[in-house]
C-alpha positions as CSV (number, residue, x, y, z in Angstrom):
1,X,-0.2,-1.0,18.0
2,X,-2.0,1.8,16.7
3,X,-0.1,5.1,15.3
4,X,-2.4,7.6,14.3
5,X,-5.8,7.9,13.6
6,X,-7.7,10.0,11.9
7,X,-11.1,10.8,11.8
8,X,-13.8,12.9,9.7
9,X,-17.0,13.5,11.3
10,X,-20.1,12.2,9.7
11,X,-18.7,11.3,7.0
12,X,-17.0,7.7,5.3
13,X,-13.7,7.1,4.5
14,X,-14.4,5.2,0.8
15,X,-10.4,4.9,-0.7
16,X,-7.1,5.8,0.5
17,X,-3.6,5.5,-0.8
18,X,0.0,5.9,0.2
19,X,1.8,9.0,-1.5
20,X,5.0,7.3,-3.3
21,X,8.5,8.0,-1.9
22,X,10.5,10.2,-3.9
23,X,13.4,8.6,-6.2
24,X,16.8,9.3,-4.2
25,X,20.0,8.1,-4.0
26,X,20.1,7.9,-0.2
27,X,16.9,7.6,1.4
28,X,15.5,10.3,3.7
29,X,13.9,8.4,6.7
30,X,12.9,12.4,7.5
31,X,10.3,12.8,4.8
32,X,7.1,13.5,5.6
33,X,4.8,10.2,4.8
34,X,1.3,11.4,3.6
35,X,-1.9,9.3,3.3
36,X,-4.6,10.7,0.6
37,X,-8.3,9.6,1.4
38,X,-12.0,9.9,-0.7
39,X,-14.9,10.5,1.4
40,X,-18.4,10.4,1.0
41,X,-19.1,13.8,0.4
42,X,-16.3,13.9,-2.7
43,X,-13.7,15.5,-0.7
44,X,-10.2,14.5,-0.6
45,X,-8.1,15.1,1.9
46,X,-4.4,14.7,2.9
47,X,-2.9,13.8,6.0
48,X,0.3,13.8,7.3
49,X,1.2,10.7,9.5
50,X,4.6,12.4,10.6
51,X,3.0,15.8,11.7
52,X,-0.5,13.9,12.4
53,X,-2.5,16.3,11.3
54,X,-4.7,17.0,8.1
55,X,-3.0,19.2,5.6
56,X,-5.4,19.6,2.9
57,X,-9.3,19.2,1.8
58,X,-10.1,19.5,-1.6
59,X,-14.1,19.2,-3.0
60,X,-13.2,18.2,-6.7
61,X,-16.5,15.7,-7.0
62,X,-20.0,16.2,-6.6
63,X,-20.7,12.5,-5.7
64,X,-18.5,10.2,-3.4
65,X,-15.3,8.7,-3.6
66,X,-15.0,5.6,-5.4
67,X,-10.9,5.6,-6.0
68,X,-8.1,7.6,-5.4
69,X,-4.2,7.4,-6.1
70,X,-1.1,9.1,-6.4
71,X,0.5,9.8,-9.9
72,X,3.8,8.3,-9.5
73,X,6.2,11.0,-8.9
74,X,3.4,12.3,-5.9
75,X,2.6,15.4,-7.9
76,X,-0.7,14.8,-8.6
77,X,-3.8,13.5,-6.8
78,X,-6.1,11.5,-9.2
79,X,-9.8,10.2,-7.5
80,X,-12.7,8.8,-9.0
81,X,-16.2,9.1,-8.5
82,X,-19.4,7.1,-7.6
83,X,-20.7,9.3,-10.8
84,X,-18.2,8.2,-13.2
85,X,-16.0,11.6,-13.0
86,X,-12.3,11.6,-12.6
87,X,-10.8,14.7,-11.4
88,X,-6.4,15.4,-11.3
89,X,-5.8,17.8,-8.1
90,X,-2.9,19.5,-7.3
91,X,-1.7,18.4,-3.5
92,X,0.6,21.8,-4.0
93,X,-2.0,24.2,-4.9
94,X,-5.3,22.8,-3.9
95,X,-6.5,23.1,-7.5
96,X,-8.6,20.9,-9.4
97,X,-6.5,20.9,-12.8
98,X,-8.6,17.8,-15.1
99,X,-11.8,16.7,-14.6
100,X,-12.4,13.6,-17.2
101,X,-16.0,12.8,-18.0
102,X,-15.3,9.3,-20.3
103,X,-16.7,7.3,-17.8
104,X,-19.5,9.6,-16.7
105,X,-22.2,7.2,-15.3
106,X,-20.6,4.0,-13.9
107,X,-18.4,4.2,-10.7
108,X,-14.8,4.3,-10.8
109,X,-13.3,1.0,-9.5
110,X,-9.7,1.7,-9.8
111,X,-7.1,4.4,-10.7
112,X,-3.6,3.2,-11.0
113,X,-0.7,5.0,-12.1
114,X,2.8,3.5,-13.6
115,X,6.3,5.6,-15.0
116,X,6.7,5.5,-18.7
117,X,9.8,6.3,-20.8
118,X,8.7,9.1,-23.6
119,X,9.8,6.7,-26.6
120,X,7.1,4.2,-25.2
121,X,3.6,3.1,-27.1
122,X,4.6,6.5,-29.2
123,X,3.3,8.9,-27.2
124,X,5.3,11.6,-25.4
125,X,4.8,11.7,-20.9
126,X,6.5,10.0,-18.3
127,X,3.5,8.5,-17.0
128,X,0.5,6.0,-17.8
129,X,-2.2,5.7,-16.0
130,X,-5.6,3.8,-16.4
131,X,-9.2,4.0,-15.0
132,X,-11.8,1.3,-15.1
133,X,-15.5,1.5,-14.0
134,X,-18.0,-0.6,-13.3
135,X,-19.6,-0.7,-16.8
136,X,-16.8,-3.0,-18.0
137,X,-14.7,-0.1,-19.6
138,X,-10.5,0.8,-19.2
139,X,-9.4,3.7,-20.5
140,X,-5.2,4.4,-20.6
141,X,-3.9,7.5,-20.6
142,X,-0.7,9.3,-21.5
143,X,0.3,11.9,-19.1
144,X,3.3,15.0,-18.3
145,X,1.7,16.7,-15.5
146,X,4.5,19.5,-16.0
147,X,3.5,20.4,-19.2
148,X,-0.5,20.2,-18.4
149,X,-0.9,17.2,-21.0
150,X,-3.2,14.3,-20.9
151,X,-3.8,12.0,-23.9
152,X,-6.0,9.2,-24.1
153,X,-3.9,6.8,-25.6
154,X,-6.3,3.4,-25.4
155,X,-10.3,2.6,-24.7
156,X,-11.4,-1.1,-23.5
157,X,-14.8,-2.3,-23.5
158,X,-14.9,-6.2,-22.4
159,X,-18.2,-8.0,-23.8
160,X,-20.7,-10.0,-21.1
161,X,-24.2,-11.7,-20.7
162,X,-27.3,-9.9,-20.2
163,X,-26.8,-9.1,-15.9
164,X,-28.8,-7.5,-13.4
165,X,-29.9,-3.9,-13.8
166,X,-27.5,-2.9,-10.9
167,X,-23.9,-2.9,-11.4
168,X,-23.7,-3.2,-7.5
169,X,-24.4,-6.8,-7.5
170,X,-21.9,-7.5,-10.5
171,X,-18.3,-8.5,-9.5
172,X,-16.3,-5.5,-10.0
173,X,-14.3,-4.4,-12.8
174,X,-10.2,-4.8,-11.9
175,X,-7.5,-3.5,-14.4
176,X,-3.6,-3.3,-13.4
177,X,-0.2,-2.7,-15.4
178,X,1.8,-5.7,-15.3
179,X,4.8,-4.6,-14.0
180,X,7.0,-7.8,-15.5
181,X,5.4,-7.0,-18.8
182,X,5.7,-3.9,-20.4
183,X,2.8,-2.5,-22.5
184,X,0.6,-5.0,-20.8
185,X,-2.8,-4.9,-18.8
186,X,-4.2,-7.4,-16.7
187,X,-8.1,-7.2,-16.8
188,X,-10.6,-9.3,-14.4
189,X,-14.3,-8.8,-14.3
190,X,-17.9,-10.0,-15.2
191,X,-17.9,-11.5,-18.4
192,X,-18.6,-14.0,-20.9
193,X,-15.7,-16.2,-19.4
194,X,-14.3,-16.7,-15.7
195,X,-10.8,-15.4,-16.6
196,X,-8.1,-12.7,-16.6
197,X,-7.0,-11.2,-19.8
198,X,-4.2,-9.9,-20.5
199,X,-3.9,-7.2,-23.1
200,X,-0.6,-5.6,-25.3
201,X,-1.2,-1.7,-25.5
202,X,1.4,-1.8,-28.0
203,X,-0.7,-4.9,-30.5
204,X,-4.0,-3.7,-29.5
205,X,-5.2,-7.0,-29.0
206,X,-5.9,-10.0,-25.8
207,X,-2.6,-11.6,-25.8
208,X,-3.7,-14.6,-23.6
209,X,-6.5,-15.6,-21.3
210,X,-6.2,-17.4,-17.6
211,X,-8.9,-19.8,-16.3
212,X,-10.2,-18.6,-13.1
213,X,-12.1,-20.9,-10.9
214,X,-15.3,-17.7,-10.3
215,X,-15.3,-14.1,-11.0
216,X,-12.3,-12.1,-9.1
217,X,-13.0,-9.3,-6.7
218,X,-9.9,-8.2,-6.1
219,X,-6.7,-8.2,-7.9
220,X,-3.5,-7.4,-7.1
221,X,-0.1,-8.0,-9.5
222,X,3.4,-8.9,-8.2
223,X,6.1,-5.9,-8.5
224,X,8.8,-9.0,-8.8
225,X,7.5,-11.8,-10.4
226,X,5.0,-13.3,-12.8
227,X,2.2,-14.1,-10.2
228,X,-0.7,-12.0,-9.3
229,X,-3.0,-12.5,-6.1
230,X,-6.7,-12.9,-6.9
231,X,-9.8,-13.1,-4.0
232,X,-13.0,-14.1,-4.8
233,X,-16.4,-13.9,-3.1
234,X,-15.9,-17.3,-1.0
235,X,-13.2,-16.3,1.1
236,X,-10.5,-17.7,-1.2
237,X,-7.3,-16.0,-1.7
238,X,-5.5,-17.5,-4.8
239,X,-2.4,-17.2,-5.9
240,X,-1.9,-17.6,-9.6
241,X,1.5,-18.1,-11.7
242,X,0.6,-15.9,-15.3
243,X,3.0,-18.0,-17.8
244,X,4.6,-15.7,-21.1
């Protein structure tokens, strides 16, 4: 049954995400739920599904949307661009508070935001978050949002064969905090190998490697166990146990 729909005249709807519920002790089935979606035109908007109705467009990117995501507390808005550019927008304010040019030039595949403990990796913020684009690259970031901070805390560049010119037709490049794992990333992508890698913030170094049967193109990690879920370009779904 259809709920709600939303839709934006001439233009595509690239990314979307759920805002996160706030921590409480007794949850609030009140609270407005919120969608966040990247367009084609770089515009994000937010909509609420409760009130059905847009609450907010922001233009933070000249190109379109590749990515977009929630920091974890819902404070923040982070999106990505076809262009490379990763903007941090206030949902409050409307305002545009970080634009991050590291990846300028390869499309953003994902944006994904965990919590953090201050006493973590050595770095002071309550949140991590990464980026990857198509080019192969991660970067991790260290981030309080109240106190206007952003640190770039680690930079990944995975190694692989001579390809086509255009990243298009490359599988695309997945990263994802392994939330059994603290201080770990799971990376998938073209490469020199069909694996996953997982890599220790905290060492600086690939801790292990897991066989994969082609390249991945999409990944997604298990919030309760040690498996993650894998597709590939054949139609298989695969579900993958990831031993310590």
């Amino acid at each position: 049954e259809l709920v709600v729909q939303f839709q934006v005249l001439n233009q595509s709807c690239q990314c979307l995400a759920w805002k996160p519920r706030p921590v409480e002790v007794w949850p609030c089935p009140s609270k407005s739920q919120h969608v966040v979606a990247g367009y084609s035109d770089g515009t994000v908007r937010v909509f609420s599904v409760s009130r059905t109705e847009m609450e907010l467009k922001m233009h933070p990117h000249a190109a379109a949307l590749t990515a977009v995501t929630y920091s974890t507390d819902g404070e923040m808005i982070l999106s990505g661009g076809k262009d490379g550019i990763v903007a941090v927008s206030s949902p409050r304010t409307g305002i545009t508070i970080h634009v991050l040019a590291d990846h300028k030039g390869s499309p953003i595949t994902v944006l994904q935001c965990t919590r953090k403990q201050y006493h973590e990796l050595g770095v002071a913020g309550g949140e991590l978050w990464l980026a990857a684009s198509s080019d192969r690259r991660v970067s991790v970031w260290a981030s309080d949002w109240l106190q206007d901070k952003c640190e770039l805390l680690d930079w990944l560049s995975f190694p692989a064969p001579a390809g086509p010119e255009s990243l298009d037709s490359l599988p695309p490049s997945l990263a994802a905090f392994c939330p059994w794992e603290h201080g770990v990333l799971v990376y998938v992508g073209f490469g020199l190998q069909k694996e996953a890698l997982f890599y220790s913030l905290r060492k600086k170094q690939v801790l292990r490697k897991i066989s994969l049967p082609a390249f991945a193109t999409s990944l997604s990690l298990s919030p309760a166990a040690p498996f993650m879920a894998l597709g590939f370009g054949d139609r298989l779904l695969r579900l993958q146990p990831c031993p310590a």
